[in-house]
C-alpha positions in Angstrom: 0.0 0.0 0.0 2.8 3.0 0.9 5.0 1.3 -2.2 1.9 1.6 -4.3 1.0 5.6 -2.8 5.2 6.6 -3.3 4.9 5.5 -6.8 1.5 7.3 -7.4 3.4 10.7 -5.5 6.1 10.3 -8.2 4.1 10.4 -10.8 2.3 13.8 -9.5 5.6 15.4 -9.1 6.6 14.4 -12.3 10.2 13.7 -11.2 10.6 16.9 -9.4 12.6 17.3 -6.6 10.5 16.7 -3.4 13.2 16.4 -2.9 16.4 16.2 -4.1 17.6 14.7 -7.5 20.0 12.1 -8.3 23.5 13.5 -9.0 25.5 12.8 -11.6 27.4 9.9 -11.7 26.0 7.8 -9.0 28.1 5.5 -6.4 31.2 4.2 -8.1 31.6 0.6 -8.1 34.0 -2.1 -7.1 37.9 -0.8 -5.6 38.9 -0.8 -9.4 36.4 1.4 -11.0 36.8 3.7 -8.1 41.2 3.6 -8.9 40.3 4.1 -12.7 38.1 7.3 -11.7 40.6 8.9 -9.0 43.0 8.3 -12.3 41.2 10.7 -14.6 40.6 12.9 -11.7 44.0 13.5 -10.6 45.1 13.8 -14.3 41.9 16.4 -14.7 42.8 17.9 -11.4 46.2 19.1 -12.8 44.9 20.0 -16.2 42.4 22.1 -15.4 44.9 23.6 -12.6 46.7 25.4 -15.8 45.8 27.2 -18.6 44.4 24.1 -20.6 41.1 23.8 -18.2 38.1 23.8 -20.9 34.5 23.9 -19.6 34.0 20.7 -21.1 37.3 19.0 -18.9 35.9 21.3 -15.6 32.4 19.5 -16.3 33.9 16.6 -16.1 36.0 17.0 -12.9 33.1 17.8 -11.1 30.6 14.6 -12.7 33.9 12.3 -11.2 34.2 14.2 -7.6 30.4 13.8 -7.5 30.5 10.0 -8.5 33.5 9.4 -6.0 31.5 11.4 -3.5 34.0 14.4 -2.8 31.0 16.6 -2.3 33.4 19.3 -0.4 36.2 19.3 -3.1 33.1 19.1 -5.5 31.0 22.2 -3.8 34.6 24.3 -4.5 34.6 23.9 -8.0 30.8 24.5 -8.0 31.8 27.8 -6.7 33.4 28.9 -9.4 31.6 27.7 -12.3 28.7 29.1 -11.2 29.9 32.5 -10.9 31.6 32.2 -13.9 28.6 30.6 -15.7 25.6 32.5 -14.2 23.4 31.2 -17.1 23.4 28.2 -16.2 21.1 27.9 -13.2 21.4 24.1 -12.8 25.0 24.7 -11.6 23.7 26.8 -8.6 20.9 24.6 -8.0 23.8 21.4 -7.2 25.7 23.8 -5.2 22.9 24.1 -3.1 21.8 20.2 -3.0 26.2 19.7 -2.2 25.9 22.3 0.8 22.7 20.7 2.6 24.4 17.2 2.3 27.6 18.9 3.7 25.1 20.1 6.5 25.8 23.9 5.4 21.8 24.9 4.8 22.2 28.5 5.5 25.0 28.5 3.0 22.2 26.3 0.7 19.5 28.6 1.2 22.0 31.5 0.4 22.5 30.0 -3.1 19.1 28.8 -3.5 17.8 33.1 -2.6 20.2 34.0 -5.4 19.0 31.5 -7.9 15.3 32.6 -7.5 16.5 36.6 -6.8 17.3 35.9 -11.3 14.1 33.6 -11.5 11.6 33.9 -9.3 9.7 31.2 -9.9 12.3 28.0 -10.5 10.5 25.1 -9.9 13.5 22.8 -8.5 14.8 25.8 -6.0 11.5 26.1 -4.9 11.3 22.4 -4.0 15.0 22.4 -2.4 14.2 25.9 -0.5 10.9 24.6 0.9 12.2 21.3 1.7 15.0 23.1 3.9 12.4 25.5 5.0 10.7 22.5 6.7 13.3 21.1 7.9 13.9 23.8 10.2 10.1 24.5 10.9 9.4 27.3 8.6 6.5 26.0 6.9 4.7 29.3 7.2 7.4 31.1 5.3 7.9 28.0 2.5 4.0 28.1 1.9 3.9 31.9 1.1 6.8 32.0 -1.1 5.3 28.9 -3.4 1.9 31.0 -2.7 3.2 34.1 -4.3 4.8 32.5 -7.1 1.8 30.3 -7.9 -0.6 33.6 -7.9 2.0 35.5 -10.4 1.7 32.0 -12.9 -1.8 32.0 -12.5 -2.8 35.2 -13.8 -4.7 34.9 -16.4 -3.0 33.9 -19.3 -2.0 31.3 -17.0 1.5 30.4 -17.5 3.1 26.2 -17.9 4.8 26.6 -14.8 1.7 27.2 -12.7 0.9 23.5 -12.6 4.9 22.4 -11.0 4.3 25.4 -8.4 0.7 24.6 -7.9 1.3 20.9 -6.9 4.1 22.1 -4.6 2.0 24.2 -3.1 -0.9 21.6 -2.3 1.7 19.5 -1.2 2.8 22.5 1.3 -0.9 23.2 2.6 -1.4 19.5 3.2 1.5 19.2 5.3 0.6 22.0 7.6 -2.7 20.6 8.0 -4.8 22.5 5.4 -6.1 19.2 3.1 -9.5 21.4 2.2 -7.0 24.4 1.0 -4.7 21.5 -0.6 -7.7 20.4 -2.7 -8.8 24.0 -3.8 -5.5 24.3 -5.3 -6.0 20.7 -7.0 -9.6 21.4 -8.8 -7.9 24.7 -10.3 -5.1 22.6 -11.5 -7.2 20.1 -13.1 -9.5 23.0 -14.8 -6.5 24.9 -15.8 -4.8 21.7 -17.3 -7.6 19.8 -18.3 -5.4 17.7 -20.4 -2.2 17.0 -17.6 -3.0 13.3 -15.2 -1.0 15.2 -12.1 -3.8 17.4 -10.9 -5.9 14.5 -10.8 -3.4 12.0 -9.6 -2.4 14.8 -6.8 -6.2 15.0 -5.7 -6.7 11.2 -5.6 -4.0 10.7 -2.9 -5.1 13.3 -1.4 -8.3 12.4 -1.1 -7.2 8.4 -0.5 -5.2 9.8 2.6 -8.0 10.6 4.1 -10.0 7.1 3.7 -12.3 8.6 0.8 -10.9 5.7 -1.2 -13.9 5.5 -3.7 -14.1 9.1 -4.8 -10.1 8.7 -5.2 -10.2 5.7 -7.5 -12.7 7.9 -9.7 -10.5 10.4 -9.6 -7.9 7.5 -10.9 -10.1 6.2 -13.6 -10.5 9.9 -15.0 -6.8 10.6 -15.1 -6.2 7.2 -17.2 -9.2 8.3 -19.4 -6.8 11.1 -20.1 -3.9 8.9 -21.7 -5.9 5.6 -22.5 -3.2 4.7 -25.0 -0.5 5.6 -22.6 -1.9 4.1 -18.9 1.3 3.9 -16.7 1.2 0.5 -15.0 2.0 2.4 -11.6 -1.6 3.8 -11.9 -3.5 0.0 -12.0 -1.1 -1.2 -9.3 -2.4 2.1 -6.7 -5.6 1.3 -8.3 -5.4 -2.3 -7.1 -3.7 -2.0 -4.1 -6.5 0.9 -2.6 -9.5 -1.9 -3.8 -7.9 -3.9 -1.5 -7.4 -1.9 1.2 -11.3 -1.1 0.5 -12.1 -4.5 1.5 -10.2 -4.9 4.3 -11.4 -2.1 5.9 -14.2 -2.5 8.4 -17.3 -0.8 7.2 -19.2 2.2 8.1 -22.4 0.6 7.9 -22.1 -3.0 9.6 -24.0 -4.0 12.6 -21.9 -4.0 15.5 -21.3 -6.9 17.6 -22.7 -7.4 20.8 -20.3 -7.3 23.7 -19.4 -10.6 25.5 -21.8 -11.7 28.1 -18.8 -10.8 30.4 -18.2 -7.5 29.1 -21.9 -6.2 29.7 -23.3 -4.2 32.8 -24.6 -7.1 35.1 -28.6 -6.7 36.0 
């Protein structure tokens, strides 16, 4: 049942980052792949120490620190490419995700600030700022910067990137205990992008979480109406695993059983 409710969460995020993406690289492997890659890196290391560093050889230092998990050494060279390569947001977006795995979240939050001071409404530093926001119990203050951002998209013409901030900021309301406020945010989704499964697929959890499992297997049979040709398998395995979970539980409307002869109020 949670497998079945992660992998239905996936799909509304859409591979976002609630939170955190994979990095490049990975683990390395066995004690020989991991020789072979601290190879290339020291020979990288001193090439790109001199005049011959190209972005491309820099790009690559910093996939094998990461893949070798020498996030500090890794964070350094971050550093600079970033500044030197402001356009490319996704650089200061990893130097944040490197600092809050080195345990240095004001220093992440600091990046993550910049990055949405040049765009305001970035859907991965949102997800990364709130998730560190939480972390240190400032929902309050993670829910009204998604809020603002989501209220700029969704001026009429609404713009694509209302439906990535809108989910995070369901997500948000339900976590501090506003499901009702949660859902509100859902049905304009789903009327906005009448065409997108998330809004739906967001609701339906939503909506299982809180035992209404048959109105959220409608909600799953309308989002696979949406994509009949393209039904993700993940969708009949929630599907099937909240029918059963249905059945299990005890229902509303069953006579009770009378109490043991022991158990009742002697005459």
């Amino acid at each position: 049942m949670l497998a079945a409710a992660a992998g239905l969460a996936g799909l509304c995020l859409g591979g976002g980052l609630w939170l955190g993406r994979q990095q490049a690289g990975g683990k390395s492997g066995g004690s020989g792949s991991r020789a072979a890659l601290e190879q290339q890196l020291a020979a990288l290391t001193q090439q790109n120490g001199g005049e011959a560093a190209t972005p491309e050889s820099q790009q690559r230092q910093l996939e094998l620190l990461i893949a070798l998990e020498r996030k500090a050494e890794a964070a350094a060279l971050l550093e600079t490419l970033a500044d030197q390569q402001p356009q490319r947001w996704g650089l200061r977006l990893l130097l944040a995700e490197l600092k809050r795995d080195l345990g240095d979240t004001s220093g992440a939050s600091r990046e993550l600030r910049q990055l949405l001071n040049q765009q305001p409404d970035q859907i991965e530093a949102l997800q990364l700022l709130s998730l560190i926001l939480l972390e240190q119990g400032q929902g309050t203050a993670a829910r009204q910067r998604v809020q603002l951002s989501f209220d700029r998209l969704n001026k009429p013409p609404v713009k694509a990137e209302a439906l990535g901030v809108g989910l995070l900021l369901a997500e948000l309301l339900d976590k501090q205990g506003s499901p009702g406020q949660a859902e509100a945010v859902l049905i304009k989704l789903a009327t906005a992008f009448a065409a997108d499964q998330r809004p739906l697929l967001a609701r339906a959890l939503l909506l299982q979480q809180r035992g209404q499992v048959a109105q959220a297997q409608q909600l799953l049979a309308q989002a696979k109406s949406l994509k009949p040709a393209q039904v993700d398998p993940k969708l009949d395995q929630v599907a099937s695993a909240w029918g059963m979970a249905a059945l299990k539980a005890p229902s509303a409307s069953a006579p009770a059983k009378p109490a043991p002869l022991s158990d009742r109020d002697s005459p």
